[in-house]
C-alpha positions as CSV (number, residue, x, y, z in Angstrom):
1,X,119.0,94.8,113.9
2,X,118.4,94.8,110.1
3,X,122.0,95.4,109.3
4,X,122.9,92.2,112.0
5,X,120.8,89.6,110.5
6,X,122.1,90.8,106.8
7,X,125.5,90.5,108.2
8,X,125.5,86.5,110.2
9,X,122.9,85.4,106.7
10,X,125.7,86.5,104.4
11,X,128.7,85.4,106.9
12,X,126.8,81.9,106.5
13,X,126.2,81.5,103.3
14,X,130.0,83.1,102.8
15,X,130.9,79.5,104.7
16,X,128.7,76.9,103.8
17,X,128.7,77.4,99.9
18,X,132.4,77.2,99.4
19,X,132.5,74.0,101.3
20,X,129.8,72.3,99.5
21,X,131.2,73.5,96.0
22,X,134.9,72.0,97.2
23,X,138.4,73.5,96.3
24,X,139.9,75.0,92.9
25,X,142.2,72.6,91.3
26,X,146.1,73.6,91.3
27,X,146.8,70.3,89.1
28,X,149.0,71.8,86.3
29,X,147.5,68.9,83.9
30,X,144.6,70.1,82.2
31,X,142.4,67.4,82.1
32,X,142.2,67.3,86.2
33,X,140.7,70.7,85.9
34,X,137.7,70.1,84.7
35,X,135.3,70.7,87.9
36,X,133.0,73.4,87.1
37,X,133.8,75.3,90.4
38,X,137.5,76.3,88.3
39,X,134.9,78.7,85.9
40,X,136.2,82.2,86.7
41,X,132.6,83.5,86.5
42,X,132.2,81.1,89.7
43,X,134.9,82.1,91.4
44,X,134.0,85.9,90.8
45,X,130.2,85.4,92.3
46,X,131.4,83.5,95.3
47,X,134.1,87.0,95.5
48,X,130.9,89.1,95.0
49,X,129.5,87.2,97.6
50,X,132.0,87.8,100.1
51,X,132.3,91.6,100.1
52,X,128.5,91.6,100.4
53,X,129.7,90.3,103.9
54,X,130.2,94.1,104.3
55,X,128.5,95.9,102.2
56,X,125.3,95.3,102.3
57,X,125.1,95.9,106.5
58,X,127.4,99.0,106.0
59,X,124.8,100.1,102.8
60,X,122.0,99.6,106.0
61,X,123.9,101.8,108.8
62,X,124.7,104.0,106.4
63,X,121.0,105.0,105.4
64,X,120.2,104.5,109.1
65,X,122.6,107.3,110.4
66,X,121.9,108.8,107.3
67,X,117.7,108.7,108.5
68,X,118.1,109.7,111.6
69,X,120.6,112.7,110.9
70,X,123.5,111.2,113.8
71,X,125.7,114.1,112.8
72,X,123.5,116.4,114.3
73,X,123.4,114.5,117.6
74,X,126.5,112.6,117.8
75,X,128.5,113.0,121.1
76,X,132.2,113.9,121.5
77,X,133.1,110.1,122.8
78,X,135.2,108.0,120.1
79,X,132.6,105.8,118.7
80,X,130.5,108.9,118.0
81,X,133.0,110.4,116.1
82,X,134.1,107.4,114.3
83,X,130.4,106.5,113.0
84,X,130.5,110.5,112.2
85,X,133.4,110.5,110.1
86,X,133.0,107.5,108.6
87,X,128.9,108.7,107.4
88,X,129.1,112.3,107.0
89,X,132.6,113.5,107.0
90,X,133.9,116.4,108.3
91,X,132.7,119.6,106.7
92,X,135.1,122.8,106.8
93,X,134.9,126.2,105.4
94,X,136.5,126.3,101.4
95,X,139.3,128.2,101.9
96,X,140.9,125.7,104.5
97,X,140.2,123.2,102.3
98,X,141.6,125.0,99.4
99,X,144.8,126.1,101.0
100,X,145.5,122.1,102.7
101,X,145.0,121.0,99.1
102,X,147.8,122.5,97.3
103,X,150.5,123.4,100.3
104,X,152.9,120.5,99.5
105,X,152.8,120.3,95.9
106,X,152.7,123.8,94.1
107,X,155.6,124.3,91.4
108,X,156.6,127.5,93.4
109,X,159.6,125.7,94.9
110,X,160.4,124.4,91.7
111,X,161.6,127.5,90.3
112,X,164.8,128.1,92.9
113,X,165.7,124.1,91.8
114,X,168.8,124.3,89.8
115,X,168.3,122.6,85.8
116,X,170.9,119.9,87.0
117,X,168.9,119.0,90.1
118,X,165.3,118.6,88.2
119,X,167.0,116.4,85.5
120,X,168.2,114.2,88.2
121,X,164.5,113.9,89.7
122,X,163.2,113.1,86.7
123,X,166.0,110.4,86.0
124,X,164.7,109.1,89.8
125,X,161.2,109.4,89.1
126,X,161.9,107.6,85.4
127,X,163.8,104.7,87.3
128,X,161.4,104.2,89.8
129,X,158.5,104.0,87.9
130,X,160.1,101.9,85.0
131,X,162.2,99.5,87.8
132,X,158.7,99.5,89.6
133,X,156.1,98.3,87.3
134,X,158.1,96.3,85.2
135,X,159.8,94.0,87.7
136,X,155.8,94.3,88.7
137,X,155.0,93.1,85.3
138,X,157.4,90.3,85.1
139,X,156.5,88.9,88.1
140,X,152.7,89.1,87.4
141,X,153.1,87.0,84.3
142,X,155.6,84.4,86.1
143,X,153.0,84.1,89.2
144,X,150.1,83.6,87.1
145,X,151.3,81.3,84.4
146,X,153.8,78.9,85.9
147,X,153.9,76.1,87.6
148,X,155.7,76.2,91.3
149,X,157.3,73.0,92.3
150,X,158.3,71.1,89.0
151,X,160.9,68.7,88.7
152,X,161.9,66.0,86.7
153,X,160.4,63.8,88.7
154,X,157.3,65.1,90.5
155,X,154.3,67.3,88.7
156,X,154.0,71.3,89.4
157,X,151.0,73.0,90.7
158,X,150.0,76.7,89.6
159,X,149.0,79.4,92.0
160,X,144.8,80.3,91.3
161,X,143.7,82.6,94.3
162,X,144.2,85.5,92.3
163,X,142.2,87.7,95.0
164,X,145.0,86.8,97.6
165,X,147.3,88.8,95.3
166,X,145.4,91.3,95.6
167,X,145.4,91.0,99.5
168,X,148.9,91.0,99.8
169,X,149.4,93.7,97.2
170,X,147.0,96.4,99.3
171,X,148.0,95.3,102.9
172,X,151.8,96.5,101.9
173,X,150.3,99.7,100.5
174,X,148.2,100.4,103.3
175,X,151.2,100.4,105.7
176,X,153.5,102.3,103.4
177,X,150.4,104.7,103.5
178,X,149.9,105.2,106.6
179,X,153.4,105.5,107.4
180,X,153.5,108.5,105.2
181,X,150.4,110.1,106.7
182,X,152.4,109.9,110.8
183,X,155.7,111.0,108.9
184,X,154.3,114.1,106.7
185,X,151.3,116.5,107.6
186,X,148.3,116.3,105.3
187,X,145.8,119.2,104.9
188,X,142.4,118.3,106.5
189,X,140.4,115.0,105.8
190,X,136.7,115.9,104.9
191,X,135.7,113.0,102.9
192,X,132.7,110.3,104.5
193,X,135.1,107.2,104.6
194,X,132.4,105.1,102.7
195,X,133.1,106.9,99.6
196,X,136.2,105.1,99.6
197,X,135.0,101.6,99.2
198,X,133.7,102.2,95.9
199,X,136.6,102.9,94.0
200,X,138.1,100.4,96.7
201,X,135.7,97.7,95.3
202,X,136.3,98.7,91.5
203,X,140.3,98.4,92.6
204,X,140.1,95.2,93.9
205,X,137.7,94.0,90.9
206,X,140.0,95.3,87.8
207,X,143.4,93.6,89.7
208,X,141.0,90.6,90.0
209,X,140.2,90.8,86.6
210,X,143.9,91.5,85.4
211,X,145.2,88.9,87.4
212,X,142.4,86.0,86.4
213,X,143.3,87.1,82.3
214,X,146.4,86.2,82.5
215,X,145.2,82.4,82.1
216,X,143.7,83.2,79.2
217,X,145.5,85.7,77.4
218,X,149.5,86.7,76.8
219,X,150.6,89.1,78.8
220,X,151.5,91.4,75.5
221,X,147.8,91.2,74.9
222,X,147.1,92.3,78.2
223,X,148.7,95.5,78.0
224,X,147.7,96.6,74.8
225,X,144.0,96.1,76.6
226,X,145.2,98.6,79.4
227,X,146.7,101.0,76.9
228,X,142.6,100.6,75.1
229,X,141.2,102.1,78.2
230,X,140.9,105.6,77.1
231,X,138.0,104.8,75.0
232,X,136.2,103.1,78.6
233,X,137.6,105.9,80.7
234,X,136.0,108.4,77.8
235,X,132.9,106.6,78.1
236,X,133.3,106.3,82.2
237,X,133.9,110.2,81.9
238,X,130.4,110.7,80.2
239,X,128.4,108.8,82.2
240,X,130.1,109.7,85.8
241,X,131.4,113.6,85.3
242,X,129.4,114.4,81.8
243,X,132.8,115.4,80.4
244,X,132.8,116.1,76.7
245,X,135.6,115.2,74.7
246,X,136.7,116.8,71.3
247,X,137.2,115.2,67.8
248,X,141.2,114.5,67.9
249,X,140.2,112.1,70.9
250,X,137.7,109.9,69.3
251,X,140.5,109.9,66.5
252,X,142.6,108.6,68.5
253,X,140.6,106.1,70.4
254,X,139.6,104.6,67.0
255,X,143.4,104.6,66.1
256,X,143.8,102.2,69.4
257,X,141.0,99.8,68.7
258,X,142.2,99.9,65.3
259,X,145.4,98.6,66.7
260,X,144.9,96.7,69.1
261,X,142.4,94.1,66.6
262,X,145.5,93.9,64.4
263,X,147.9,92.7,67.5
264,X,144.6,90.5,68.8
265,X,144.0,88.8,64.9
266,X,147.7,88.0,64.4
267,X,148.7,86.5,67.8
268,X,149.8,82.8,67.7
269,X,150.5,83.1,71.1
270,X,149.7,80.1,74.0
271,X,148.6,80.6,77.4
272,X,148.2,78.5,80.7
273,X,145.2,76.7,79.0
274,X,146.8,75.1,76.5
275,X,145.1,76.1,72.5
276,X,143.5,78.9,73.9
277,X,144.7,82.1,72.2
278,X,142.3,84.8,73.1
279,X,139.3,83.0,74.7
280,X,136.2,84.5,75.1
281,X,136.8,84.1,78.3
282,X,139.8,86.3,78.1
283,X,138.0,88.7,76.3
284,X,135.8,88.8,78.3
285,X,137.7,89.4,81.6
286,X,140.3,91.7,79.8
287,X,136.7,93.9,79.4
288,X,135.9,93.5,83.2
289,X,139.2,94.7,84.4
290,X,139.7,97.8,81.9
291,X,135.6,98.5,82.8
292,X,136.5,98.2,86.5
293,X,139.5,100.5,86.0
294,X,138.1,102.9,84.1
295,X,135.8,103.5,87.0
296,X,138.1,104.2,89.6
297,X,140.1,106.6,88.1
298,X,136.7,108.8,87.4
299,X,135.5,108.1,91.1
300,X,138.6,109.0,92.7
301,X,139.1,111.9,90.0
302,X,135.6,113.1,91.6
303,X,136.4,112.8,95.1
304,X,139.8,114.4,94.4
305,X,137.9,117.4,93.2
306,X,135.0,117.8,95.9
307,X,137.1,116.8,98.9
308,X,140.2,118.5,98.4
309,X,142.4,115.4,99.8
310,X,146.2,114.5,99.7
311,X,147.0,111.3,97.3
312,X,148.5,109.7,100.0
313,X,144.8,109.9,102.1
314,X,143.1,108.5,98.8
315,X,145.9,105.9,98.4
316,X,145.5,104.9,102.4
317,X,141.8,105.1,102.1
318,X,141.3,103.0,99.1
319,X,143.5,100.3,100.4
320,X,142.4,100.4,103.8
321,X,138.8,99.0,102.2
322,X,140.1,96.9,99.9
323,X,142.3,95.0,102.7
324,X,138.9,94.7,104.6
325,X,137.2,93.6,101.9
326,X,139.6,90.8,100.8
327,X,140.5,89.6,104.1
328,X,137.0,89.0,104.7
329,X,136.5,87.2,101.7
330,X,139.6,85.3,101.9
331,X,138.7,83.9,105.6
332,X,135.5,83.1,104.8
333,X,135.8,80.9,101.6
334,X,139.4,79.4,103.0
335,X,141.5,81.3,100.4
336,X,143.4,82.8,103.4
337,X,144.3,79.2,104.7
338,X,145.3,77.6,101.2
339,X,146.8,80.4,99.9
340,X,149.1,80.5,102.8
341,X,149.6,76.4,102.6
342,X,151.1,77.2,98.8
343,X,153.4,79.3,100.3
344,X,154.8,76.4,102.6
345,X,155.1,74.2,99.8
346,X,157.2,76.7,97.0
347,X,158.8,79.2,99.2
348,X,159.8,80.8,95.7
349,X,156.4,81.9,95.6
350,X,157.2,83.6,99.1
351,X,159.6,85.5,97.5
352,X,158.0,87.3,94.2
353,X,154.9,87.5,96.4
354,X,156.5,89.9,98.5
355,X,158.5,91.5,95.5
356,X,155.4,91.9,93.4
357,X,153.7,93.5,96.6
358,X,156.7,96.2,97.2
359,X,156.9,96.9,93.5
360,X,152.6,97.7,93.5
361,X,153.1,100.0,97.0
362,X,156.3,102.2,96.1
363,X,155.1,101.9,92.0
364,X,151.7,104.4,93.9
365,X,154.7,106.3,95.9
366,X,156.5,107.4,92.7
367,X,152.9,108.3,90.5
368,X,152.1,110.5,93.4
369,X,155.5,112.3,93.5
370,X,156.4,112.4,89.7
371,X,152.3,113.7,89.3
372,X,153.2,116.6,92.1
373,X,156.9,117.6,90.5
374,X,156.3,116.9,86.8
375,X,152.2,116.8,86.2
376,X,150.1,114.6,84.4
377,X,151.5,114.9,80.6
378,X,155.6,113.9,81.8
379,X,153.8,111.1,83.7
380,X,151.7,109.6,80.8
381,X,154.8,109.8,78.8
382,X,156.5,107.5,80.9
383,X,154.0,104.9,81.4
384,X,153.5,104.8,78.1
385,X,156.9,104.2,77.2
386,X,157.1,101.7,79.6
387,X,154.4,99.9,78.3
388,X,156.0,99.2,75.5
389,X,159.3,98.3,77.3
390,X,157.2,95.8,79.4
391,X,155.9,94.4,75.7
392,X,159.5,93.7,75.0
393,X,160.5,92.3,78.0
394,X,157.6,90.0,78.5
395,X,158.3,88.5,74.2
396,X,162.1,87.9,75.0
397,X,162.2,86.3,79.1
398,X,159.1,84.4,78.1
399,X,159.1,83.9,74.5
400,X,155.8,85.5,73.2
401,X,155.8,85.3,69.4
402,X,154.9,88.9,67.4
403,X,154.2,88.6,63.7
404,X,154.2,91.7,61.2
405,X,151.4,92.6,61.5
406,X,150.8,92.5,65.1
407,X,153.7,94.4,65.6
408,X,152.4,97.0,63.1
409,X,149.0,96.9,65.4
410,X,151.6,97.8,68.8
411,X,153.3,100.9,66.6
412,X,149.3,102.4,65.8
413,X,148.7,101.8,69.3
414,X,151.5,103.9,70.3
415,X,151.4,106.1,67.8
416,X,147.8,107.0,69.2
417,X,149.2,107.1,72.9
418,X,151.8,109.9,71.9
419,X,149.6,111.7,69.0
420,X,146.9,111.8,72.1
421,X,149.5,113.3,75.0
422,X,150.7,116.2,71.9
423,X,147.4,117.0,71.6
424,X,146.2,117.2,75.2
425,X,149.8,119.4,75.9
426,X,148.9,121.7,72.8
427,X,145.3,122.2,74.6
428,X,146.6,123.4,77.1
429,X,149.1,125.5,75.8
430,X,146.3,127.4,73.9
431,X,144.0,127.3,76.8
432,X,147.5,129.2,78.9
433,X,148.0,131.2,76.2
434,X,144.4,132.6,76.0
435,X,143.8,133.1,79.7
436,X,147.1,135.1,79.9
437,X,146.7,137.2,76.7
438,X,142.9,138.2,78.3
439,X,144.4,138.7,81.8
440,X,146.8,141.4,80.2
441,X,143.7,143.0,78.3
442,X,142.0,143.5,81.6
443,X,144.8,145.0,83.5
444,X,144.4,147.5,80.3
């Protein structure tokens, strides 16, 4: 009963408010946009707002089952078992977990692969990813920062509901996921769905975030942010798995800020608001989104380690919630309904919509498959490198300027990325090295 009156208080509020605050501005002149309801920080609580829709019954029914121990009682009928799994989980001795864990993925298979045939997966795996994210990146920047609809004679209009990208984005996913989950077997799923939506939540917030800075900050500046996230995600690690971290790492994270504040300092650069080089606004949502992201790689790292699932069942799970979350949000504040009016009026934005969305579900496809055949170190390495492609690209289709110095500030930062992925290899090297050396001293 709680969890009901939660639920219709929020739903109304989710209604009312964004009709008496009126609709964001898509005016591409300036001066029209001066309504305070265009304030990102606005826009973001009424978001907040909306997935409250959600979470605060589910947080209720969740403590409720939780209270009254269901999984002890629950029946064998469907919605027994769905309020089971989606509270509790499934529990399952360790060794079935253990063994559905690593069935599909182990190197064993690797070894009867001829040389010829792995270099040609990793040329697929390289063109993927590359092809992937940086037709992703491209588009991202032309969505966010240009006007749809100009002419010679009549005024453009720039798309603003960055949280419908994000719908869009996770809906294509979540099909490509589940596809995968009829089409291939999948050891067993243990997890309490719930634990999904908080790396959901964090997933939807950091594209939020990512998408909203891109009207404040270049897009070059934006990925020299993401490639900063190692000193969050070292922080993250602390606080959420108490990792500790040796000395070459906080070398290198220093080597990254270091760089990064020489590209930041130097950059003429202009964005959609007009003067404004790096806002404090920008700054300050560039923060949010590697903060957000940070988080959900640690969470899902977690739930990776004490569930024992596939990466295709994390993928599906986390998208599942985020398109629940979104849609919600979207119908309720009339996102939904505009977003899809925009569309009518610049089909063009029909187009890299959908491109942008394939690009984000078969760019999770190809992490998941070059992580299983090649492992993490051969993966960073080409991200990285495509970072920096997507740097280059970004300065000559859209004509970013780069001084000296800021370029000198993109060469520390990758410097640090690759000083960072030697040392991690080296570690564990050594760390092989040692475990085989006292292996052999024990068969002795």
């Amino acid at each position: 009963m709680q969890a009901t009156m939660w639920f219709f208080g929020i739903l109304v509020l989710n209604i009312v408010l964004p009709l008496c605050l009126g609709k964001e501005s898509t005016a591409a002149d300036n001066a029209l946009e001066s309504h305070w309801v265009d304030f990102w920080m606005v826009r973001l609580c009424l978001n907040i707002l909306g997935y409250a829709t959600l979470f605060v019954p589910g947080a209720l029914l969740i403590k409720y089952f939780r209270d009254k121990r269901y999984n002890e009682t629950a029946g064998p009928d469907l919605l027994s078992q769905i309020i089971k799994n989606c509270v509790f989980g499934r529990e399952t001795e360790k060794g079935v977990l253990e063994q559905g864990g690593s069935s599909k993925t182990g190197g064993s298979s690797d070894d009867n692969v001829g040389q010829y045939q792995k270099c040609g997966t990793l040329l697929f795996c390289v063109a993927g990813l590359q092809g992937a994210y940086l037709t992703w990146g491209v588009l991202q920047e032309r969505i966010m920062t240009f006007e749809y609809g100009k002419t010679d004679t009549e005024a453009g209009e720039f798309f603003k509901n960055s949280q419908f990208l994000v719908f869009i984005n996770r809906i294509l996913a979540l099909v490509i996921g589940g596809v995968v989950l009829v089409m291939r077997a999948q050891p067993p799923h243990n997890a309490p769905l719930f634990k999904y939506s908080y790396s959901s939540f964090s997933n939807i917030m950091s594209s939020w975030f990512q998408y909203e800075a891109l009207k404040f900050v270049s897009f070059p500046t934006q990925v020299l942010a993401k490639a900063s996230k190692v000193i969050p995600v070292m922080l993250m690690g602390k606080v959420v798995s108490r990792k500790t971290y040796e000395y070459n790492e906080y070398v290198t994270a220093l080597m990254i800020s270091f760089g990064i504040s020489m590209f930041l300092l130097s950059s003429g650069d202009v964005t959609r608001h007009k003067g404004s080089v790096t806002t404090v606004s920008g700054v300050i949502l560039l923060a949010g989104y590697i903060l957000f992201d940070s988080f959900t790689s640690n969470w899902q790292g977690e739930l990776f380690r004490r569930y024992k699932m596939s990466p295709i069942q994390m993928m599906t799970g986390v998208n599942l919630f985020s398109c629940l979350l979104t849609a919600v949000s979207l119908l309720e504040q009339g996102g939904f309904f505009d977003s899809v009016a925009f569309m009518g009026r610049n089909p063009a934005f029909i187009f890299h919509a959908m491109i942008l969305s394939l690009c984000s579900a078969f760019g999770q496809l190809f992490i998941f498959f070059t992580l299983s055949r090649f492992g993490p170190v051969t993966f960073t390495i080409i991200m990285t490198i495509r970072q920096g492609i997507a740097i280059l690209l970004s300065c000559v289709i859209y004509g970013h300027p780069v001084t000296y110095i800021g370029f000198f500030g993109i060469m520390v930062v990758f410097l640090a990325l690759f000083l960072k992925i030697y040392a991690g290899h080296r570690k564990k090297q050594i760390q092989n090295a040692t475990q085989q050396s006292s292996n052999g001293v024990s068969k002795v």
